[in-house]
C-alpha positions in Angstrom: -55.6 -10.9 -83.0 -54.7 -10.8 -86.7 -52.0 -13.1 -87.4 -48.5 -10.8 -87.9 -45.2 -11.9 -89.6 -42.9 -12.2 -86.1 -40.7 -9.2 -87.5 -43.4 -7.1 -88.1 -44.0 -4.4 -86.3 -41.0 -4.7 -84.6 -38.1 -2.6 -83.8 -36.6 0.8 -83.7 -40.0 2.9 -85.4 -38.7 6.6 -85.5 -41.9 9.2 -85.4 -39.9 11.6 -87.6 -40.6 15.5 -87.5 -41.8 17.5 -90.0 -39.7 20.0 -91.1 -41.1 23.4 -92.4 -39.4 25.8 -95.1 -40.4 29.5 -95.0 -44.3 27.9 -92.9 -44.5 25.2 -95.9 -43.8 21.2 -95.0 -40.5 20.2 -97.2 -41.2 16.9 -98.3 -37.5 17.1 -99.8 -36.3 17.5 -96.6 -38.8 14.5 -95.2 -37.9 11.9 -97.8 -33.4 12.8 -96.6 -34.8 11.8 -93.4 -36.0 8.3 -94.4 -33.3 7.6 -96.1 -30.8 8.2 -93.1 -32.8 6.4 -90.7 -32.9 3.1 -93.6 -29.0 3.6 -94.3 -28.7 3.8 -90.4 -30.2 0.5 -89.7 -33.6 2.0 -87.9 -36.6 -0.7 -88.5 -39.3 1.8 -89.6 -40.9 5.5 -89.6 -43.7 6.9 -88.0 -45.7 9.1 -90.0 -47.3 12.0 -88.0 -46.6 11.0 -84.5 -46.3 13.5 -81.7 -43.1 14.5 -82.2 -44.3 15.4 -85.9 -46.7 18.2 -84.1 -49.4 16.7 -86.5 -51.8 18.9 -84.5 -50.6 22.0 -86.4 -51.1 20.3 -89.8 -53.9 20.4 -91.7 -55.3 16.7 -92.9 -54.3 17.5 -96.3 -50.5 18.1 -95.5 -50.4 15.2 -93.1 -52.0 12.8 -96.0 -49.2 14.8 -98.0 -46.8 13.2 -95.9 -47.7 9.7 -95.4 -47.7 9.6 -99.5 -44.4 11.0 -99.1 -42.9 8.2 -96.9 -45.0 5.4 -98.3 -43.1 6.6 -101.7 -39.3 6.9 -100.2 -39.8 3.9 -97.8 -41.8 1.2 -99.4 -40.2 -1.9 -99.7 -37.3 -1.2 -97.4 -38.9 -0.3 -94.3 -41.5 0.0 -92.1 -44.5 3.1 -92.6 -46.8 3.4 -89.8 -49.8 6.1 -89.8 -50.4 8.0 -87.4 -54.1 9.0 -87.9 -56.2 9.7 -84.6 -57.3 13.6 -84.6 -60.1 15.1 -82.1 -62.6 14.2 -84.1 -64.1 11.0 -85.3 -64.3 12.5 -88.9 -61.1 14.0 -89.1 -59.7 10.7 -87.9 -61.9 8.7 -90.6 -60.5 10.7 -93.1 -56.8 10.7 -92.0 -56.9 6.6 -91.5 -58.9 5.8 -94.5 -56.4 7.9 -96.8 -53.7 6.0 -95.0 -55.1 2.7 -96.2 -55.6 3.5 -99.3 -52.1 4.9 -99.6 -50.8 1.7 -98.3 -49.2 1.9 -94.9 -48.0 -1.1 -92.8 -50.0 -0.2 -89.9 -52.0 2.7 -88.4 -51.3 4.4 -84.8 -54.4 6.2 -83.8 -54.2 8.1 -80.4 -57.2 8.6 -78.2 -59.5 11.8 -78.8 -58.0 14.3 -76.9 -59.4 17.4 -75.2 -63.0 15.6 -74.4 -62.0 13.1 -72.1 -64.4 10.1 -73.2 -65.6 7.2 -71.6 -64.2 4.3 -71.7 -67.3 2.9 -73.5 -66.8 5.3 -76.0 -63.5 4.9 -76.7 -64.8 0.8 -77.4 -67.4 2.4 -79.9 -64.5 4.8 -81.1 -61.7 2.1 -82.6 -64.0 -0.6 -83.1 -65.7 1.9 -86.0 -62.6 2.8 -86.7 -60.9 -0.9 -87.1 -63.8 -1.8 -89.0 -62.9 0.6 -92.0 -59.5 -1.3 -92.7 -57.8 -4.7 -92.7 -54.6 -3.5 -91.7 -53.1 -3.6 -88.1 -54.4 -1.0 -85.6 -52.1 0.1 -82.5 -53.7 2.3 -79.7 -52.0 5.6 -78.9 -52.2 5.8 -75.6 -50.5 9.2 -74.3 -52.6 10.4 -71.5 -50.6 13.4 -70.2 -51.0 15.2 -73.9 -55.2 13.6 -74.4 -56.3 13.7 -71.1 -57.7 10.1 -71.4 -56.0 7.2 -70.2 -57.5 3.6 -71.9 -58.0 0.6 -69.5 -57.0 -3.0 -69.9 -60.6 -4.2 -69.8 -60.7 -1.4 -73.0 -58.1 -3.0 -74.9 -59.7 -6.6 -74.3 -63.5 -5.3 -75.1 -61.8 -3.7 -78.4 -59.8 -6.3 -79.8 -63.0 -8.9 -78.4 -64.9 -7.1 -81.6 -61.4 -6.1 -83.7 -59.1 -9.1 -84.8 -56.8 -6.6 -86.3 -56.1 -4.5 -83.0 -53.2 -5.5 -82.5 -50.7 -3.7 -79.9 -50.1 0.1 -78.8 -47.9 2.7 -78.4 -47.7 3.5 -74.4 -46.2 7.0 -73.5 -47.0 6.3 -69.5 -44.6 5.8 -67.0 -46.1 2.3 -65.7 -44.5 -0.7 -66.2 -47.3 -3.0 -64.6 -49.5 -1.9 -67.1 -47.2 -3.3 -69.9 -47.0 -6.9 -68.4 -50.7 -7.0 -67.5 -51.4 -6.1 -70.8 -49.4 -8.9 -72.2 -51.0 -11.0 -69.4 -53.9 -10.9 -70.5 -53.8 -9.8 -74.1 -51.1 -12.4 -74.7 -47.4 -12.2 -75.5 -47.6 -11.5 -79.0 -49.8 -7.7 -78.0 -47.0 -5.8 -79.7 -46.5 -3.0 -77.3 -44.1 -0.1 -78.5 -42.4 2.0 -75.9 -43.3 5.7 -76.0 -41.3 7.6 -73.2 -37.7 7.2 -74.2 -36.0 6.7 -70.4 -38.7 3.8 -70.0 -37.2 2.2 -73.4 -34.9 -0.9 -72.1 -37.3 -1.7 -68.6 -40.2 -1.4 -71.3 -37.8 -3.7 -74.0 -37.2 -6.2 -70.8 -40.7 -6.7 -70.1 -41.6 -7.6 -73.3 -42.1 -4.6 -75.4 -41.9 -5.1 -78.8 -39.9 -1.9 -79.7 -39.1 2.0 -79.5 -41.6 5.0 -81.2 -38.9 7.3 -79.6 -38.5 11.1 -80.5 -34.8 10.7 -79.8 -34.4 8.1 -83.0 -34.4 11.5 -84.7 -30.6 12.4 -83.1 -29.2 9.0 -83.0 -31.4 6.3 -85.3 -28.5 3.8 -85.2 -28.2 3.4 -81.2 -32.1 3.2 -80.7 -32.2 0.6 -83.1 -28.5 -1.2 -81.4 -30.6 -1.2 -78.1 -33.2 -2.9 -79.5 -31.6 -5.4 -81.3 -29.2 -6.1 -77.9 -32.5 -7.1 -76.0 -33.7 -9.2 -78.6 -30.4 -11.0 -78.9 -30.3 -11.1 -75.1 -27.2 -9.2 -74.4 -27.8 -7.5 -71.7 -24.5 -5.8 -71.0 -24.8 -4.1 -74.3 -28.4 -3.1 -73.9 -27.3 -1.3 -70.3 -24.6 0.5 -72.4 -26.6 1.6 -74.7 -29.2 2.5 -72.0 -26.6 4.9 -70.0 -25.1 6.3 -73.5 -28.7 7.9 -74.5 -29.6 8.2 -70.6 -28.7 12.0 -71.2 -30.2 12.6 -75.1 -33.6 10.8 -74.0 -33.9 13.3 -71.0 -32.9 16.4 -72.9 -36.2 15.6 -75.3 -38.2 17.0 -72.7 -36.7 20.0 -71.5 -39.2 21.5 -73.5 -42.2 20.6 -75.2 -41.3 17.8 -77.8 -40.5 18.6 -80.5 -38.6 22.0 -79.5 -35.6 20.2 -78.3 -35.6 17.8 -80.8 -35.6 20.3 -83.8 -32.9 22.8 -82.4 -30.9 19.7 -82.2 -31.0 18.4 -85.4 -30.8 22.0 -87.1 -27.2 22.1 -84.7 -26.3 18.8 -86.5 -27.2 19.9 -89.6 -29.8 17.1 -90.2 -32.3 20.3 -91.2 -32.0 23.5 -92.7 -34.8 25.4 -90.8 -35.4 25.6 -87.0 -39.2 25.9 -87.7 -42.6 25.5 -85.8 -46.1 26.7 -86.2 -47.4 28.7 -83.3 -48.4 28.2 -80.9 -45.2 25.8 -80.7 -41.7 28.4 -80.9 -38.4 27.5 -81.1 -35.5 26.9 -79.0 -35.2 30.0 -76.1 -31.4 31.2 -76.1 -31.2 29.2 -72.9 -32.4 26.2 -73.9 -30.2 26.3 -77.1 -27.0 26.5 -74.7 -28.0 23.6 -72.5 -28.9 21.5 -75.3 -25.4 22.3 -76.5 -24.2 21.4 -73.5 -26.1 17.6 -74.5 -24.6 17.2 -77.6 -21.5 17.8 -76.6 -21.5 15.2 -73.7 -23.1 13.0 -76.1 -20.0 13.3 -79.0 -22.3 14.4 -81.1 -21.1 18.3 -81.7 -17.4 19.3 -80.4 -17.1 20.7 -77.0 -15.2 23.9 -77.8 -18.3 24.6 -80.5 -20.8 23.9 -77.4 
């Protein structure tokens, strides 16, 4: 594995959401994001992850938007790529305009929707690793690609790419973090991808949090991963328990529904936007999420 700086790729890495104006992407809006999660201590951004619903942008807007955080965040915190698509060209095109731009590292998530091999997916990353020198992280999110990636993957893939050099893993299974770190060794940076799994993934040996719920609360997220790396334990549980509620309410609908109606009830955004076929909030869902914020301290309980 490519040699890495121990801090790097570390820490709280927020996949931000894209916020939309009127159907357009407001990069104004994008760069106030960055800058609250740098003044609130968060270790990094993730450009186009998930909770970003990078599926409804086109490859120039999501380009658009790694040039956006590259040019807010450079030099004070960490930009990671997301750049996997369905398609091996779209993909090429997505990570090669990401290394060019200059990003710190490069998530790509499996193909989704064909359900490869796992011989492919070798074929797949090692042409895609081969096209940059920068460090390359696995997306592995099964229940949204259909396509789960095997150990015996990860060690064929990184066998033929130095700079493979961790993954985001959105599946609830622990023993697949410490055999990966087993046998891919310690320094495998793993980031946690469901946010409930985030301090049994941190105790492990994960290296850190690419959690929708950074969105709401950057400053905790990053306090619960500092606490495990300091050791405290105590602090880490309280810090577990305090977002026990916020990490659950991320998935009362598809991510990023919750997530936006949330911040638009903060005031972190102006619009409550999606593109179909994503919608926003129901009524229902607005009042229990209220409901969240309130119990959280967030929002007062007489507005909830």
């Amino acid at each position: 594995m490519s040699a890495l700086a121990a801090n790097a790729l570390t820490g709280s890495i927020t996949p931000l959401i894209t916020p939309l104006d009127e159907g357009r992407v407001d990069h104004d809006a994008y760069a106030r994001l960055i800058e609250r999660h740098i003044a609130a201590g968060g270790h990094g951004i993730l450009v186009n992850g998930t909770t970003a619903e990078p599926s409804t942008l086109t490859i120039a807007e999501r380009n658009a938007l790694v040039d956006t955080a590259i040019a807010v965040g450079r030099g004070r915190t960490q930009i990671v790529a997301a750049t996997g698509s369905q398609s091996f060209a779209e993909t090429v095109a997505l990570t090669d305009h990401a290394d060019r731009a200059g990003a710190d590292a490069l998530l790509i998530v499996t193909p989704y929707y064909l359900r490869p091999p796992q011989r492919g997916l070798v074929e797949y990353y090692c042409a895609l690793a081969e096209r940059t020198e920068r460090p390359v992280l696995v997306y592995h999110i099964p229940g949204r690609t259909a396509v789960g990636v095997d150990v015996e993957t990860l060690e064929r893939i990184r066998a033929r790419a130095e700079n493979l050099v961790g993954m985001k893993h959105a599946v609830n299974d622990l023993g697949f973090v410490t055999e990966c770190l087993v046998r891919l060794g310690r320094d495998f940076r793993i980031f946690v991808g469901l946010e409930e799994l985030s301090l049994p993934m941190l105790a492990v040996g994960a290296c850190g949090l690419m959690n929708a719920v950074g969105n709401l609360a950057p400053r905790p997220v990053a306090q619960l991963y500092e606490a495990v790396r300091a050791g405290d334990l105590a602090a880490a549980q309280r810090l577990h328990f305090s977002l026990f509620e916020l990490n659950r309410s991320v998935f009362f609908d598809t991510n990023p529904i919750p997530i936006k109606y949330m911040m638009k009830r903060l005031g972190l955004i102006q619009h409550n936007e999606h593109r179909l076929p994503m919608l926003p909030a129901s009524a229902e869902l607005e009042a229990r999420l209220d409901g969240v914020l309130a119990r959280a301290g967030l929002i007062a309980k007489a507005a909830a």
